[in-house]
N, C-alpha and C positions, 0 to 999 in steps of 0.2 A: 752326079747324084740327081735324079728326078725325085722331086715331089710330091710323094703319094699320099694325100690323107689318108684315105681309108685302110688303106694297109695300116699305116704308120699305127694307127688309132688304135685299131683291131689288137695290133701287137702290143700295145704299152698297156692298155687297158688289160690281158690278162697274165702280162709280169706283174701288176698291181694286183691284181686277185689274188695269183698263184703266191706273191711274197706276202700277203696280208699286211699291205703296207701303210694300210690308214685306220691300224687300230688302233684306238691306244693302249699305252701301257698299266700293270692295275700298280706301279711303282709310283706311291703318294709323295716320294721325294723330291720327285724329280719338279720343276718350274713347271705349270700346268699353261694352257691355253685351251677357253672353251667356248667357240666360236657357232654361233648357231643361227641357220635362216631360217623364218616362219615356216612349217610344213605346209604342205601342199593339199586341196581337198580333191580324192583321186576321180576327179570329174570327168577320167577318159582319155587326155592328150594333156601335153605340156602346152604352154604357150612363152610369146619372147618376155613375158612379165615373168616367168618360171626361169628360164634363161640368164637374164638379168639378175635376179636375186642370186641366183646358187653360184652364177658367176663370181661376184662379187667376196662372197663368202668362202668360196672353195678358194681364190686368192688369197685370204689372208690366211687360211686353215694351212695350205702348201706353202707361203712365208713361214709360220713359226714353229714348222715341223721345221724346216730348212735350219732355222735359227738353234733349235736342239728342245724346243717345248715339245715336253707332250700333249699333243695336241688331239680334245674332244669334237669332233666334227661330225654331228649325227645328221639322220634326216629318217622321219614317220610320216604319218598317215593322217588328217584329220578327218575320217574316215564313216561317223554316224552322221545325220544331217537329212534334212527334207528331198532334197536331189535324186537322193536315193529312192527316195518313194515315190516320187514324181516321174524318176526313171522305168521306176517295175510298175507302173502303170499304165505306163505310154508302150511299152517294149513285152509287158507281161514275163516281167524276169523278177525273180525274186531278188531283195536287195540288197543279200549278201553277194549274191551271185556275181549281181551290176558292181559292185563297191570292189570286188577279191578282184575279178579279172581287168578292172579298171588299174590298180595297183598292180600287176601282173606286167602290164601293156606301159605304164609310166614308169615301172623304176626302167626299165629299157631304157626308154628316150633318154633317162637322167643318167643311167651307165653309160650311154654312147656318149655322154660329153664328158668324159672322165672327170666324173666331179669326186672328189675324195670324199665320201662320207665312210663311217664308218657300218661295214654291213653286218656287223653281228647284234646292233644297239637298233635294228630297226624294226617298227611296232607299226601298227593302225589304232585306234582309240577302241576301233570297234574289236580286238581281241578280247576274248572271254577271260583273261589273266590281266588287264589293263582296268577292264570294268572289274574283278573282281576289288581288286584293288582300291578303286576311285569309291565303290560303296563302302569300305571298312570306313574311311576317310570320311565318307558323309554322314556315317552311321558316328563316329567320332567326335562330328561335328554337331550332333542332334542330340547327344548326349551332353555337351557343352554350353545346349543353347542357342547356337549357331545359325542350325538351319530347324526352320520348325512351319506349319503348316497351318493355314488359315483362309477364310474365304474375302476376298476382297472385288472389287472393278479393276477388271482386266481388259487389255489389251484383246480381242479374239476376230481372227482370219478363219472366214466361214467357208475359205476355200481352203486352205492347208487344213483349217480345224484344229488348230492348237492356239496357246495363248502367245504373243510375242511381247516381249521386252519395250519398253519407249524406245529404245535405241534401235530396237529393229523395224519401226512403225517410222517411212520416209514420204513424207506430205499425205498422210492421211490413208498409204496403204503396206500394203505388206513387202516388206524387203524380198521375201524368196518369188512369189505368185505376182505382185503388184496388182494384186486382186486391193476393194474397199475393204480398209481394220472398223468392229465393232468394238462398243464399251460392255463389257458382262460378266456380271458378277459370278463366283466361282469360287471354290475352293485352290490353293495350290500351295506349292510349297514353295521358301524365301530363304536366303541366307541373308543374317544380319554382317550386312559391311560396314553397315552406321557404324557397328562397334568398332572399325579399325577407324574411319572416317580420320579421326587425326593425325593417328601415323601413316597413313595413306597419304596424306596434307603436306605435315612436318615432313617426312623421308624425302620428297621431291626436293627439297632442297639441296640436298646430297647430290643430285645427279646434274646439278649446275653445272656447263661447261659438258656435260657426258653427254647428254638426249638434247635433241632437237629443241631449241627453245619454245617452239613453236607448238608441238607435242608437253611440252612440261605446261604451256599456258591452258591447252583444252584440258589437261588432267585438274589443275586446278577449279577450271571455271567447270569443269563437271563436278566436280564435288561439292563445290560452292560455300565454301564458309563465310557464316555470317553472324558479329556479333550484335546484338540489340536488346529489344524489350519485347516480353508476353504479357500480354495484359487482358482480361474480360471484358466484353461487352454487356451489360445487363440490358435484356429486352423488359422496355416502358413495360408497365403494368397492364395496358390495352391490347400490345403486343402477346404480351405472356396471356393473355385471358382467351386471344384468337389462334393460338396454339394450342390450348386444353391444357395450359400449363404442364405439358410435356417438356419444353426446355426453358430453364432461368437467364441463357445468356450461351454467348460463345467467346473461345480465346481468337486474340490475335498475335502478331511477330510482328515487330517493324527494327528495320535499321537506324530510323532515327526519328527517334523519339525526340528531338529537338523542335520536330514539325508537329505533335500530338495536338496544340491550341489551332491549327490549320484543317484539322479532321473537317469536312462539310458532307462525309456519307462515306458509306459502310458496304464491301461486296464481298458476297459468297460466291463458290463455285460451286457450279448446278449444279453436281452431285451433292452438297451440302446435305445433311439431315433433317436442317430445317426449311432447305428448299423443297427437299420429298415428302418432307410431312404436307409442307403448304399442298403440293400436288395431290398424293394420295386423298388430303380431304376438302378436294374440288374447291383450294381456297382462295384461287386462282380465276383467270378469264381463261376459256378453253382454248383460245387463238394463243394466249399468253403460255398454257401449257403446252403448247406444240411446239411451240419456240424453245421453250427454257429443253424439251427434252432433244429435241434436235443438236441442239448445242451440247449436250450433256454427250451425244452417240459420238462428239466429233476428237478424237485421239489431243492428247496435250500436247502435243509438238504441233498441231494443224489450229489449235485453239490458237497456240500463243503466235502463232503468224499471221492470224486473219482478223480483218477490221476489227475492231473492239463494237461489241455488240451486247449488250443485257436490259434489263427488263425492273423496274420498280414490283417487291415483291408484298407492298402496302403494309410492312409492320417498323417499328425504330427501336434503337438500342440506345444507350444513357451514354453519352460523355465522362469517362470516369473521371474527371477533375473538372468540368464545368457543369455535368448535369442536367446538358441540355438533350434534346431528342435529336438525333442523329436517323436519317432515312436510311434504310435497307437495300440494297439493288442485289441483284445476281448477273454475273458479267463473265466472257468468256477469258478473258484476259485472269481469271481467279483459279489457280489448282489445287486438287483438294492434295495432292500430293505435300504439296509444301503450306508451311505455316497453319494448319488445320483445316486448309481449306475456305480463309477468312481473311479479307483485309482492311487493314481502317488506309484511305483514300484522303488522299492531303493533295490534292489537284493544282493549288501553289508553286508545290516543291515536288510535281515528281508527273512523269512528262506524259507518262501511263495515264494514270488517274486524270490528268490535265485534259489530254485527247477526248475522254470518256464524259468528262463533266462539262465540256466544251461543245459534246455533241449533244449532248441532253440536258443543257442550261442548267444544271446543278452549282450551286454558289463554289464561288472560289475564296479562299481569303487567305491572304500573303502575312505570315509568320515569323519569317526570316526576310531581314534587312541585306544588300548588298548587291543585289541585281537590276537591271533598270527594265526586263521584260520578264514574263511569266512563260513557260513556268521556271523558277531561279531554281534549280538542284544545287547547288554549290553550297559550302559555308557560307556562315557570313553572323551577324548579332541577331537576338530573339524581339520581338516586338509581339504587342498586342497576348501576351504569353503571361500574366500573372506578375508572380515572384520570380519569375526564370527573367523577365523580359531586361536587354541591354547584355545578356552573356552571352560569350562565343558560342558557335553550334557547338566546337569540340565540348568543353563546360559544361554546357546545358545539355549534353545526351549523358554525362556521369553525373548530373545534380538528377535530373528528372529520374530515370533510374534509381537514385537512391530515396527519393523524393515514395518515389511510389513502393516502393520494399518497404518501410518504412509504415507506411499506412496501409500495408498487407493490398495493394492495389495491382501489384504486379511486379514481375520480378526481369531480371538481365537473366538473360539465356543466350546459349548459343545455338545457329538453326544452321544445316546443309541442306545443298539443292540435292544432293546424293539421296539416292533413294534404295530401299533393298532387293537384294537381285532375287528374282520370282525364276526358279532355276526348273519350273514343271512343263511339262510340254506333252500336248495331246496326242500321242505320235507314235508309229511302230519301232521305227530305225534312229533308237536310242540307248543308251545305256540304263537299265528300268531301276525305277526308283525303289531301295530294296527295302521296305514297310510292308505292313500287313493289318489290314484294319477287322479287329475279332468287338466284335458285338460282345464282350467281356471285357476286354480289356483296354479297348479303345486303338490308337493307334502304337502299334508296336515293331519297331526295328527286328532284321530278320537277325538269324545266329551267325555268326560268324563262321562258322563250319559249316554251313551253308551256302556261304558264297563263292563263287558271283550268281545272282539269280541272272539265269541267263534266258533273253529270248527264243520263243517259240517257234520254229521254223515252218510248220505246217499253219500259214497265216496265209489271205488272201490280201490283196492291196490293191482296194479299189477305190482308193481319194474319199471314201464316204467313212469317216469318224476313226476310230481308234480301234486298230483289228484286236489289240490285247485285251479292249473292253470286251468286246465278241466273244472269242474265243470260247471253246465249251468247256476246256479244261483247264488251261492253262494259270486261271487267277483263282482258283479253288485251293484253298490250302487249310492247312493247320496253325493254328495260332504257334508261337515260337513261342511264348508266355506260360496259357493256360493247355493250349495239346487242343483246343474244341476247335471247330469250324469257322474259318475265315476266309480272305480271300486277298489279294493281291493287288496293290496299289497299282494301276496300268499307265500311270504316265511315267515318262522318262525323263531324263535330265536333258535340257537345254547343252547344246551343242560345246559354248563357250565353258562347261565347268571342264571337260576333257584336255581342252587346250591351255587351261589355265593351272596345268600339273606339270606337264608332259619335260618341261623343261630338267623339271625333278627326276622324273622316270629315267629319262638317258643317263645319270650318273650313276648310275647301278649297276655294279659288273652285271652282265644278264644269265651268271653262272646262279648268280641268289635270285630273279625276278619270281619264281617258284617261292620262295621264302621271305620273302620282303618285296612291298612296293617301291619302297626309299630305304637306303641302307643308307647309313648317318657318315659313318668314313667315307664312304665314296660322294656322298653329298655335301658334306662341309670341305674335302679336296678340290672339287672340281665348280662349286658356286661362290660369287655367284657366276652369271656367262660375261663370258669378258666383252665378246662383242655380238648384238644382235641385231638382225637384218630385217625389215619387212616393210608392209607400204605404210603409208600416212594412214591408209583408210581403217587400220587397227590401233589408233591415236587412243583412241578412248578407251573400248569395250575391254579388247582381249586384253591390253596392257593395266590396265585395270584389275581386268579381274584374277590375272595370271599374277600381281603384286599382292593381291587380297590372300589370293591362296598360298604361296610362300608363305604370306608372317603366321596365317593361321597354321598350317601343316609343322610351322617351326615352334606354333604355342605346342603344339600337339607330339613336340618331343620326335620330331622326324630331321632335322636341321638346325642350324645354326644361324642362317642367312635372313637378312634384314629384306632386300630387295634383289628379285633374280636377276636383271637383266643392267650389268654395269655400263654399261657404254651402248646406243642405241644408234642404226644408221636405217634412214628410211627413203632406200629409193623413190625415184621418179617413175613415173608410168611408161612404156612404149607408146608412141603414138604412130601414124601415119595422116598424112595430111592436113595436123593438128589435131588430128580427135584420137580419142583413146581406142585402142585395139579393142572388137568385139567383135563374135561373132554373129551378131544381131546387125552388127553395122556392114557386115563382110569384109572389112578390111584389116582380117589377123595373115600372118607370117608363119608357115608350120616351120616349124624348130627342123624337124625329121628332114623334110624337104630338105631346109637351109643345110643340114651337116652332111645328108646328100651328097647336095650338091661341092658344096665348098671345105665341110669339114667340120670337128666343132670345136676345133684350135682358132677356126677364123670364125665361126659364132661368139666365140669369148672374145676374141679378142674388137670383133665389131663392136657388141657389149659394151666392152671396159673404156673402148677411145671414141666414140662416139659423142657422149659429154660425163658430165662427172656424174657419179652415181646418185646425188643428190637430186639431180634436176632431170626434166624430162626426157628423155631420149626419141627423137626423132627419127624413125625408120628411114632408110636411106639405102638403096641398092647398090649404086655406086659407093657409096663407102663400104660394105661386104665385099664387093670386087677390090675395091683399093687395100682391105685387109687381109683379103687373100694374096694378092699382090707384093706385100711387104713380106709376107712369110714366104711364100717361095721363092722373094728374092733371099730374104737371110737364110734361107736353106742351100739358094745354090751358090752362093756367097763361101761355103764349106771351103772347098777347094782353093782356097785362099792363103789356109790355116797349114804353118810352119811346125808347129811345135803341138806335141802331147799333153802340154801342163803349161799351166801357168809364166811366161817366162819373165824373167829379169832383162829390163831393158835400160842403156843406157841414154837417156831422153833427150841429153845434149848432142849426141852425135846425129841425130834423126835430122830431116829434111825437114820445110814450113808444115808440108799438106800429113807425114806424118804427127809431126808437135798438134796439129790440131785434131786430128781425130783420135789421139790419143786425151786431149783437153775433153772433148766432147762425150766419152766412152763414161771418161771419168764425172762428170756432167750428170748425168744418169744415175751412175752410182752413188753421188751423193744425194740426191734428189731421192733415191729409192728409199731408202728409213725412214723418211718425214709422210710420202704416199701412204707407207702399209701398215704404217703406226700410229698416223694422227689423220692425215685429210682425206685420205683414200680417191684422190683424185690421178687416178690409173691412167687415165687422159691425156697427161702433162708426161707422166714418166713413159707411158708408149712413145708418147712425139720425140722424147730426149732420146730414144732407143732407134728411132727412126734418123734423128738429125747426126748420131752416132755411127749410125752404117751409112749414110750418105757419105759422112767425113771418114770414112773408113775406103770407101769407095774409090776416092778421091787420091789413095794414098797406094803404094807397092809393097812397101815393107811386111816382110811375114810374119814376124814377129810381134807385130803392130796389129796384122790381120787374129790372130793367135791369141794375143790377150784382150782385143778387142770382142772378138768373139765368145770367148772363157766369159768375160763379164755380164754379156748382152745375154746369153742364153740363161746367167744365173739370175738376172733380173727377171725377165720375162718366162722361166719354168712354171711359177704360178700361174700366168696368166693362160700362156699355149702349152699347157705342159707333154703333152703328146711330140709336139716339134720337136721342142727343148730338151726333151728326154732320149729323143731317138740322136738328135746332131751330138749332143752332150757325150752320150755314152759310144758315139761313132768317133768325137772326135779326141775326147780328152778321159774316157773310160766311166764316164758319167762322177768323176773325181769332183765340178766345178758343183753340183747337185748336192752333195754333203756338205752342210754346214755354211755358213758365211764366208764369203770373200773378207778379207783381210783390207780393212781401209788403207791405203796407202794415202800416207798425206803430201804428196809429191808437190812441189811448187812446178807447173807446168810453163816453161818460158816459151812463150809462142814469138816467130818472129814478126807476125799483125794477127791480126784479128778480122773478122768477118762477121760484119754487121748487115741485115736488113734493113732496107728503106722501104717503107709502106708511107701512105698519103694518101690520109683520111680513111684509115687503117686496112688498106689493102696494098697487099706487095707489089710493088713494082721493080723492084731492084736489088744490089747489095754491093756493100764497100770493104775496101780493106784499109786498115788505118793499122797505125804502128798501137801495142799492147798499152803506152802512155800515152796517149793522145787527148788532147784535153776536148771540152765540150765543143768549144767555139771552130777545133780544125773538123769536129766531127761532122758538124754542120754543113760547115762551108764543103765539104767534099761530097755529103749528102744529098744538096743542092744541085751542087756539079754536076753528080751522077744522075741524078732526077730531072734535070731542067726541061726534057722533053713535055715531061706531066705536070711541070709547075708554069708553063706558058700559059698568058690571060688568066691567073692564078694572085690571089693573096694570100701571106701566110698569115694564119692570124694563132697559129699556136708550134712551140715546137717541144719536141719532148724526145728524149735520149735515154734509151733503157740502158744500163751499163753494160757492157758486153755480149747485146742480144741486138739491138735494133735502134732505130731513130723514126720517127714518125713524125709529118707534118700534116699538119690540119688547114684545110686553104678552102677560098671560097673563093668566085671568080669574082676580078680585078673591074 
């Protein structure tokens, strides 16, 4: 038998079509499995980070069909997006055109590596039945309160020309253009997350041991909880007089109020109200106002990374418990996003403030006892603090607190760094926000029998502003309300609200997607997903925002489900030469090329044994030869195989080199449950399928060859299932493919054993020792066999893996 990829491929790939074999079933009885990797944005071509993912996933999707689950394994489109527009600009294509035929050109690629998704569940975001959808839900959501619409200081990218999220604003420019981000003020519209903020908090607890620890600590530290004190600042009377007594005072937040007797100055964030007023009425030095607004144009994530810098703004606020004048400053290290935009500054106890009053000779004065330098953040006892002074900081943050509620001076609050998501976007190639603003009525949600309002397709895309604002007819309409004249909200929804559904959308037979967005049986069956795939770089945003929208869509009587995504696995990135794949860097790997040439049984299976799906993968051509390699050795390996089925063998009468590759077969086999079920370390169970047909190699018996084979190919069908499927069904009628192999729990008596000797952990050799052989014979014969490598050598460690290996650690003598 010769080994043909392409053939092979060709062939299994459409018995897989023709039997519809990766549907699943709409049978809610049956034990479900619903396995999902992040979709793809159809930018044109696949790459090996596309590879990698759906590899990994298609693995466990083809285990626990194997196992008898029914198993949900979809894959869509994240499909609306700036790309698109950037593309019909450059290309002069319109950017359905760019987006459909893009998707046309990648499920390809992704069919030629027979990845089992399901093809009847697949969608783009950008479908007019998707968006129709995603607007009842937001209109559902407007009615609740949810999401609702106001003018604030935005984010805004003068080359995209829409507004971007903090999250999408990286050192001061724009994640899609890495064009310079503006501060501008603006109308848009927001979803209150604040309101889940806790169960968004508390739930992560739940997913201990499931998602990435490391992923659970950024979702916390982005949301940020924080208990403390709010308290006023009253502006002196000379203050309020040089204001026009336009404002009495402002709040503040702090987390420890323990340090309040350590206050020595007070800072706002330039955009303050009372930094603008000072501005607008020239109350400022002119040099001083070109400062404070410069600082003001520069994005909060480029603030809080850059020197600490601000400016004395000549007015003071009163000490609420001592009464003394407290100086003013405006500093960039202040956001108005959080705590109102104000904070009281204890330079003491907090390392910020310390830096800031450090550079600008501002008094310090030490309030908390227990440190022997400044600035001490830590606990410790109160000093110089009144009636509080000689109590624990813990003590003294619930007396002061109570102390000031008390005398109406200020209360215990709780504050998050979470902020609400601004979900508008200045943009053509998005799903449009379906409102309508009538000079009557004000702003008013469309009819529901009306939707989806769907984009205008006679639209130019020329990078200059918002074609929907343009348009001659298109935002002209009728109020939904009053019937009079109005006109059409032209911004669209931010990209991330599409993706933060989608998981929902696949559980719905697509026999009802016509009649329901989310059908509740098929959604409470099949959620939440039991395993989900994607990179680190989605830690935050979409996992975030895709949590926010499950609990909301579940208040909204669509589900059941607390949190989508049960178990979380986040690949590593492809690299070449240590740097990450890109094509900016020119050193990507075409997928198309690779199955080409070698197949794309040996693209998955380079993939999955290269390192563990966790950690980074290092490109490596020579290992795609070495895994092409293995497969067509286990292909031509066939020819080996005695028997039709599974056979019964009697293990005693076998020879040493059968006993052992019949140990080794079985090796694998146990090894395989604990890979596809908990560590997913493909890696380890390739190498044991490897070290199994070496030991098979090694050995005559057909029967040996037979069941050794029966096993290897039902391990590895997930992984090469095009191979696995062709030998499978050539040799044993594809019988070993249904269902789970039968653990046998056989006591295998080998008559030695065969161990690796590595030093200073590369192989150099290998032993045989009898099956009981204690640590100190292992050695000493380790040695023996080694002495070549151990001459002019000390040993200065020795370590014996049981049944696998011995390894000495030596340095020269």
């Amino acid at each position: 038998m010769q080994y043909d990829p392409n053939t092979i491929e060709a062939k299994w790939q459409k018995i897989w079509d023709d039997e519809e074999a990766f549907e699943p079933s709409s049978d809610h009885t049956l034990p479900k499995k619903y396995i999902l990797s992040m979709f793809p944005y159809p930018s044109g071509r696949i790459h090996m980070g596309h590879v990698r993912n759906y590899a990994i996933g298609d693995a466990l999707a083809r285990y626990y069909r194997k196992q008898g689950y029914n198993v949900l394994h979809p894959i869509g489109w994240d499909s609306f997006g700036m790309p698109a527009e950037n593309a019909a600009i450059k290309h002069k294509l319109h950017p359905r055109n760019w987006t459909y035929d893009n998707i046309d050109y990648m499920r390809k690629e992704l069919n030629a590596l027979g990845l089992s998704f399901s093809k009847s569940r697949e969608f783009a975001t950008s479908d007019p039945l998707y968006t129709r959808w995603e607007q009842q839900f937001l209109i559902e959501m407007y009615k609740r309160g949810l999401l609702y619409r106001e003018s604030t200081t935005v984010n805004w990218c003068p080359s995209c020309q829409t507004v971007l999220a903090n999250e999408q604003v990286e050192e001061g420019c724009c994640w899609r253009c890495d064009n310079a981000v503006e501060q501008k003020e603006m109308p848009g519209y927001y979803l209150d997350i604040l309101r889940y903020a806790e169960e968004l908090l508390g739930d992560l607890d739940g997913l201990e041991g499931k998602w990435p620890s490391q992923v659970l600590t950024m979702q916390r530290n982005w949301i940020g909880k924080s208990r403390g004190l709010s308290f006023g600042f009253k502006l002196s009377d000379e203050s309020r007089a040089k204001l026009g007594g336009a404002f009495e005072g402002y709040e503040v937040f702090t987390t420890r109020p323990d340090t309040i007797y350590g206050v020595t100055y007070s800072a706002l964030a330039p955009e303050h109200p009372i930094v603008t007023s000072l501005i607008e009425h020239d109350l400022l030095e002119t040099e001083t106002i070109a400062k404070i607004t410069a600082m003001a144009n520069m994005s909060e994530r480029d603030r809080a990374q850059a020197d600490k810098e601000g400016y004395p703004l000549g007015i003071t606020v009163l000490h609420p418990l001592t009464g003394e004048e407290v100086p003013v400053w405006t500093a960039n290290f202040v956001l108005a996003s959080y705590g109102g935009g104000a904070v009281m500054a204890v330079p003491a106890h907090d390392e910020r403030d310390f830096e800031f009053a450090t550079q600008y000779e501002l008094p310090i004065v030490q309030v908390i006892e227990g440190g022997e330098e400044l600035p001490f953040t830590a606990d410790g006892v109160l000093t110089g603090s009144d009636r509080f002074s000689g109590m624990p900081s813990t003590d003294a943050r619930v007396a002061i607190i109570e102390y000031m509620e008390a005398e109406h001076l200020g209360e215990g609050t709780t504050n998050f760094k979470l902020r609400n998501w601004g979900v508008s976007r200045q943009r053509y190639w998005g799903a449009p926000i379906p409102f309508v603003h009538c000079p009557t009525c004000g702003l008013v949600p469309e009819k529901t029998e009306n939707l989806p309002v769907a984009l205008p397709d006679d639209v130019a895309i020329t990078g200059e502003g918002n074609p929907l604002e343009t348009h001659p007819t298109w935002k002209h309409c009728s109020c939904p309300q009053c019937g009079g004249e109005a006109t059409r909200e032209t911004d669209t929804f931010d990209t991330f609200v599409q993706s933060s559904w989608y998981q929902l959308r696949y559980t719905t037979d697509p026999a009802k997607w016509e009649e329901v967005g989310i059908d509740m049986s098929d959604a409470d069956y099949w959620m939440g997903v039991d395993q989900y795939i994607g990179g680190i770089e989605h830690a935050i945003l979409h996992l975030l925002y895709a949590r926010f929208f499950t609990k909301v869509l579940r208040d909204l009587g669509y589900h059941h489900t607390d949190e989508p995504f049960e178990r979380l696995l986040t690949q590593g990135m492809v690299l070449m030469d240590g740097a990450k794949m890109s094509k900016s860097k020119g050193n990507t790997v075409d997928p198309d090329a690779l199955v080409q040439k070698y197949g794309a049984d040996t693209a998955r299976l380079f993939t999955l044994f290269a390192a563990p799906p966790q950690k980074e993968l290092e490109w490596n051509e020579s290992g795609v030869e070495g895994a092409f390699r293995f497969i067509r050795k286990l292909y031509d390996r066939a020819e080996k195989v005695s028997e039709k089925a599974l056979p019964t063998i009697d293990h005693s009468t076998l020879n040493a080199e059968s006993k052992l590759a019949r140990a080794k077969v079985y090796e694998a086999l146990q090894k395989s449950k604990d890979v596809y079920e908990k560590t997913f370390a493909f890696n380890t169970l390739i190498a044991a399928c490897m070290e199994a047909l070496n030991a098979l190699d090694k050995q005559e018996d057909g029967t040996v060859w037979s069941e050794g084979m029966y096993v290897i190919l039902h391990l590895l069908e997930p992984i090469v299932p095009h191979m696995a499927s062709e030998l499978s069904d050539t040799l044993f009628g594809r019988a070993n493919l249904q269902g789970s192999i039968p653990v046998l729990d056989e006591v295998f008596e080998q008559d030695s054993l065969v161990l690796a000797v590595t030093i200073n952990g590369k192989r150099r050799t290998e032993i045989e020792v009898a099956p009981d052989a204690d640590k100190t014979t292992i050695l000493s014969t380790a040695k023996e066999a080694g002495a070549k490598w151990l001459e002019g050598m000390t040993i200065i460690k020795e370590i014996v893996v049981p049944k696998k290996l011995v390894n000495l650690v030596v340095k020269p003598s």
